[in-house]
C-alpha positions as a Python dict, from the first residue, in 0.01 Angstrom:
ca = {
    (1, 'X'): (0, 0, 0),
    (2, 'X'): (-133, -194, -284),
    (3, 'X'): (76, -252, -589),
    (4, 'X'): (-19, -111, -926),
    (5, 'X'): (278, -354, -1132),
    (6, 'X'): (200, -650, -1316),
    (7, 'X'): (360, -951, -1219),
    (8, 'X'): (352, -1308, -1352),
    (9, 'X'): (179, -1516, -1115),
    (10, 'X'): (324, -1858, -1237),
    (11, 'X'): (693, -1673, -1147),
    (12, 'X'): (605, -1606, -750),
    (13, 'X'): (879, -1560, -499),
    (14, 'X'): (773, -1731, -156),
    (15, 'X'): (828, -1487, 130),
    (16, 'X'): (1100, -1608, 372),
    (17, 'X'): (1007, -1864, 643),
    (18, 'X'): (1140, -1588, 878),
    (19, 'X'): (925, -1356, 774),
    (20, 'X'): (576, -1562, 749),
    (21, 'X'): (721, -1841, 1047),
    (22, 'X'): (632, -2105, 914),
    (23, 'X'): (872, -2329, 794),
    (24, 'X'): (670, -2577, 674),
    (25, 'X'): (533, -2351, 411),
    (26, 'X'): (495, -2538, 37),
    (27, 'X'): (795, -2324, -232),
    (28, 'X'): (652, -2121, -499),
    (29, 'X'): (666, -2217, -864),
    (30, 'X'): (987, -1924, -927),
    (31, 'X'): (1297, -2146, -1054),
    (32, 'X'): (1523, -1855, -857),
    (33, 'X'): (1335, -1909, -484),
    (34, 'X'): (1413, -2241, -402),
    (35, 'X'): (1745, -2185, -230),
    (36, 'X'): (1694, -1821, -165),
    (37, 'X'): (1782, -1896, 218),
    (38, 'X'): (2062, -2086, 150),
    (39, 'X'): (2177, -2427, 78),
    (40, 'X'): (2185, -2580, 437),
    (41, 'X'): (2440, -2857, 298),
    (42, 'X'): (2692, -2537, 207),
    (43, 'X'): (3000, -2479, 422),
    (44, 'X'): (2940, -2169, 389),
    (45, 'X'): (2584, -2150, 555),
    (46, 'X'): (2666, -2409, 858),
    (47, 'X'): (2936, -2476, 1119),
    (48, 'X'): (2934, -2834, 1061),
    (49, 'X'): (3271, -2954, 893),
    (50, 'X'): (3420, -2573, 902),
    (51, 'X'): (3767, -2596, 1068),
    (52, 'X'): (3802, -2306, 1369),
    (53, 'X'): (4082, -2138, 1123),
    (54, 'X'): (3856, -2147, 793),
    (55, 'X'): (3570, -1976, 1007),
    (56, 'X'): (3494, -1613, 883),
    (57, 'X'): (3234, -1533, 1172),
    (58, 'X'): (3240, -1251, 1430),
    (59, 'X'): (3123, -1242, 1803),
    (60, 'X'): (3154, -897, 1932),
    (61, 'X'): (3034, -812, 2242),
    (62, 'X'): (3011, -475, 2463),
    (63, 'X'): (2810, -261, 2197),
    (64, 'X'): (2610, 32, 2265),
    (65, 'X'): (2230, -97, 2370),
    (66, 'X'): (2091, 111, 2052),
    (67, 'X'): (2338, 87, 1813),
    (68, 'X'): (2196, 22, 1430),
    (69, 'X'): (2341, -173, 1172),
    (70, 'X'): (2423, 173, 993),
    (71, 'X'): (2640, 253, 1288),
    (72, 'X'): (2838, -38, 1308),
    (73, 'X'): (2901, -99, 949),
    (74, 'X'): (3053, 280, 941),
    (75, 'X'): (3286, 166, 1208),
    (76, 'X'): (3443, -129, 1005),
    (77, 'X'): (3521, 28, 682),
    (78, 'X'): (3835, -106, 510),
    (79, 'X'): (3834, -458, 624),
    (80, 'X'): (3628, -622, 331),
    (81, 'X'): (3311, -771, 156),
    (82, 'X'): (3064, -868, 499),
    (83, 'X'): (2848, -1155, 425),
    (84, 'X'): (2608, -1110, 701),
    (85, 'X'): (2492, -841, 979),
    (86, 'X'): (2341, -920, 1309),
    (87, 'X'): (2266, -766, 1592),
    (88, 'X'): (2143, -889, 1880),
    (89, 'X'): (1959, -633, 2127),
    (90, 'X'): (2041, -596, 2540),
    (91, 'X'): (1848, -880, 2717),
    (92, 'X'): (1734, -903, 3059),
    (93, 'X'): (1978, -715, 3348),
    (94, 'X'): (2269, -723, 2994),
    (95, 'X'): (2232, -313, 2887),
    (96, 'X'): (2484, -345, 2615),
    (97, 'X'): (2435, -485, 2296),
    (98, 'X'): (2651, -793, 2075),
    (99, 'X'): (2693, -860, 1660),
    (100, 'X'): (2792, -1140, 1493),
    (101, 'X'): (2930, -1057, 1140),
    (102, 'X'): (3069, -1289, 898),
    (103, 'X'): (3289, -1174, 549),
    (104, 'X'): (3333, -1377, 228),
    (105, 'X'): (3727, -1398, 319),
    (106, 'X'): (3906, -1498, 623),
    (107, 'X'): (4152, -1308, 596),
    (108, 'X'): (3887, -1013, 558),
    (109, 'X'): (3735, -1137, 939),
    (110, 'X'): (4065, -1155, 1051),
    (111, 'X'): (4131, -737, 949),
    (112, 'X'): (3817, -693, 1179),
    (113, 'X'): (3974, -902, 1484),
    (114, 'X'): (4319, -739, 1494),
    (115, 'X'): (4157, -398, 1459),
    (116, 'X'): (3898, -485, 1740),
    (117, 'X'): (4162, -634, 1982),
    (118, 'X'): (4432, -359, 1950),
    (119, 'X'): (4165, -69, 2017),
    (120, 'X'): (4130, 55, 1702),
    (121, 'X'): (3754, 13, 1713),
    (122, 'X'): (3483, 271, 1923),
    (123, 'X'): (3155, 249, 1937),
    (124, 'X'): (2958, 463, 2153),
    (125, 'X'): (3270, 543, 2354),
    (126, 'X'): (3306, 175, 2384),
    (127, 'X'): (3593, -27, 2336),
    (128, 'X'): (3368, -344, 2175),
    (129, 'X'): (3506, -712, 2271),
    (130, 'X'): (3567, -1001, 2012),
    (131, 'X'): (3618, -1335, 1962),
    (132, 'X'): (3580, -1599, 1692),
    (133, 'X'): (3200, -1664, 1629),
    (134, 'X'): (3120, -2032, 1777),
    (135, 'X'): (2845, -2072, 1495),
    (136, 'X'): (3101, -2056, 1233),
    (137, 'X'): (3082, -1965, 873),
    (138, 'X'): (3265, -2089, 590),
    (139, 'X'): (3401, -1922, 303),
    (140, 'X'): (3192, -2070, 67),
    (141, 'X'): (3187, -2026, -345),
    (142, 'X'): (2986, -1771, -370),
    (143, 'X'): (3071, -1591, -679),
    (144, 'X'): (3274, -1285, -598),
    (145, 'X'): (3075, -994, -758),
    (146, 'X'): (2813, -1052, -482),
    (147, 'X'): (2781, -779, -198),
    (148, 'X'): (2531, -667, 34),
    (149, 'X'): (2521, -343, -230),
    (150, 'X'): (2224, -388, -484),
    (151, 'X'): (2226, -138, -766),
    (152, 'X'): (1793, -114, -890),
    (153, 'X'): (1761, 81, -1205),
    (154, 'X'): (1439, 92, -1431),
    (155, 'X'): (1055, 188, -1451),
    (156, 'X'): (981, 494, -1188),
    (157, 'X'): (647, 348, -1116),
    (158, 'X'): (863, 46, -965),
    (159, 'X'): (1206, 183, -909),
    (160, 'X'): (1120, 408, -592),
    (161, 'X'): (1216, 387, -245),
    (162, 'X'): (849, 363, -141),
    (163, 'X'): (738, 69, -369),
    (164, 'X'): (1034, -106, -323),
    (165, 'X'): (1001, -123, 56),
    (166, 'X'): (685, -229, 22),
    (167, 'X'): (760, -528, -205),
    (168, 'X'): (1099, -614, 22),
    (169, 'X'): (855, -628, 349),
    (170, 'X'): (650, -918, 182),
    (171, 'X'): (923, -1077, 77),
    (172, 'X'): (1172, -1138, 347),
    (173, 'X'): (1290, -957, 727),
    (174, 'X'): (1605, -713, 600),
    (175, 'X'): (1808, -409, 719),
    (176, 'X'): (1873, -126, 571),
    (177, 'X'): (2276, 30, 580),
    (178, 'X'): (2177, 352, 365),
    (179, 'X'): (1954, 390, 55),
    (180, 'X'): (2132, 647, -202),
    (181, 'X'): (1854, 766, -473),
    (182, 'X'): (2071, 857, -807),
    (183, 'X'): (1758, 1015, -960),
    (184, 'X'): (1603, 971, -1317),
    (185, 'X'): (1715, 990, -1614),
    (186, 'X'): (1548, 1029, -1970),
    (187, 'X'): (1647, 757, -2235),
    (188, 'X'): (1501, 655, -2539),
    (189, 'X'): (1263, 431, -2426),
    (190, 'X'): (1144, 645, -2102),
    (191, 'X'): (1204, 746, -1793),
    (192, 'X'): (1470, 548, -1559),
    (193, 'X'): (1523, 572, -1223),
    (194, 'X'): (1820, 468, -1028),
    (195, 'X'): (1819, 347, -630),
    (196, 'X'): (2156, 198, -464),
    (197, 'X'): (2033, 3, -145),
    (198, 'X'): (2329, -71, 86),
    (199, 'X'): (2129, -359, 305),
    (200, 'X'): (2272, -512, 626),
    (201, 'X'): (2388, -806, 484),
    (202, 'X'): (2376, -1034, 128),
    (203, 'X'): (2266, -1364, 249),
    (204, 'X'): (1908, -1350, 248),
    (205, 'X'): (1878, -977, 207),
    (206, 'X'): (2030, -869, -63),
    (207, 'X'): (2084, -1184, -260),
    (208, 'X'): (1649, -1211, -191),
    (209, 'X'): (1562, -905, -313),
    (210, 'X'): (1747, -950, -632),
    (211, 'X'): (1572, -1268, -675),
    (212, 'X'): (1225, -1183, -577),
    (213, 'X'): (1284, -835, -851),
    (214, 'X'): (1460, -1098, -1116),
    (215, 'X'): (1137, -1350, -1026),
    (216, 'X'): (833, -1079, -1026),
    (217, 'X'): (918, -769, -1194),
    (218, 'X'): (1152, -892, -1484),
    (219, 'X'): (1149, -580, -1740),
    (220, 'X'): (1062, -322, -1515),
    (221, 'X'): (1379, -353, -1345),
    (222, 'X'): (1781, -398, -1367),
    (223, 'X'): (1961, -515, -1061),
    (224, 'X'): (2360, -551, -1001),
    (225, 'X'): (2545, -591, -712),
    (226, 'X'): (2795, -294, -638),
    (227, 'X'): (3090, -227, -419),
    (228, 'X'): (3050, -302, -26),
    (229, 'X'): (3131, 11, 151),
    (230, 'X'): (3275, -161, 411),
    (231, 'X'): (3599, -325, 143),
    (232, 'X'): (3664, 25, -3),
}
């Protein structure tokens, strides 16, 4: 798909090292990409210096070999805000599958444990295993309207599902939870269309493609972040 939008080259967003692999790849000139995978120095995106009971990370183990990341978010609704999805596929002579999902709160990750080790958890007609994540995640200070929820609104031309997957697939490796298309609407200045894309996690998915829309197609478009599914 080629794009039709006008963007302004001197405001590029450089697609994710784990998208392009190569991590030696120069930054783009966009004053909102140059942490867009994280501040390495942050508690919050390293386990070096976060104690075992400030760690907000997930191992669970005994999945279904198949299971998506729409599946296993529906399963853990009511625990709160995650931070990060994922899942790592059966291996080898290993037929079942394992996640590791961290939350903004530990008290959120701790919801998730109790519920997990008292059997109030199935997946697949599995009872899934957990146990505190060894690569562990801080809480961080991340400011707390963020979510892995990203509310688009703006020009049709730009604000529909198909362009937007486009863009997103140059820009960085995401999931998608569930898109929800809200339709258009007629205003006074034309035509606005509204998307609500629930990705797998915030840390480099969601929080990247509201930089790389904020970076490239500033006044087409209107992003906020919106409830996580999984807190409500």
């Amino acid at each position: 798909m080629s794009s039709t939008i006008p963007t302004m080259e001197h405001r590029y967003f450089e697609p994710s090292e784990q998208l392009t692999g190569n991590s030696l790849a120069p930054r783009g000139t966009c004053s909102f990409n140059r942490n867009y995978r994280g501040d390495p120095t942050l508690l919050s995106n390293t386990g070096a210096g976060v104690p075992e009971e400030k760690n907000t990370s997930l191992w669970i183990t005994g999945l279904p070999g198949n299971i998506t990341v729409t599946e296993l978010l529906a399963a853990i609704r009511k625990t709160g805000r995650v931070r990060s999805t994922v899942i790592s596929a059966p291996t080898g002579a290993i037929t079942t599958a394992a996640a590791a999902i961290s939350f903004f709160k530990r008290s959120d990750a701790e919801i998730l444990y109790r519920n997990i080790q008292q059997g109030r958890i199935i997946l697949g007609h599995r009872f899934p295993r957990v146990q505190w994540n060894r690569n562990r995640v801080g809480e961080g200070q991340d400011p707390s309207d963020v979510s892995r929820v990203l509310y688009i609104a703006g020009d049709p031309q730009v604000v529909n599902q198909e362009f937007l997957d486009w863009f997103f697939s140059k820009k960085f490796v995401y999931e998608i939870d569930k898109i929800i298309d809200y339709g258009t609407v007629t205003m006074e200045g034309g035509p606005i269309s509204r998307l609500e894309y629930r990705f797998g996690s915030w840390r480099c998915q969601a929080s990247s493609a509201r930089q790389a829309l904020t970076c490239e197609l500033s006044g087409f478009v209107w992003t906020a972040y919106g409830e996580d599914p999984c807190e409500v």
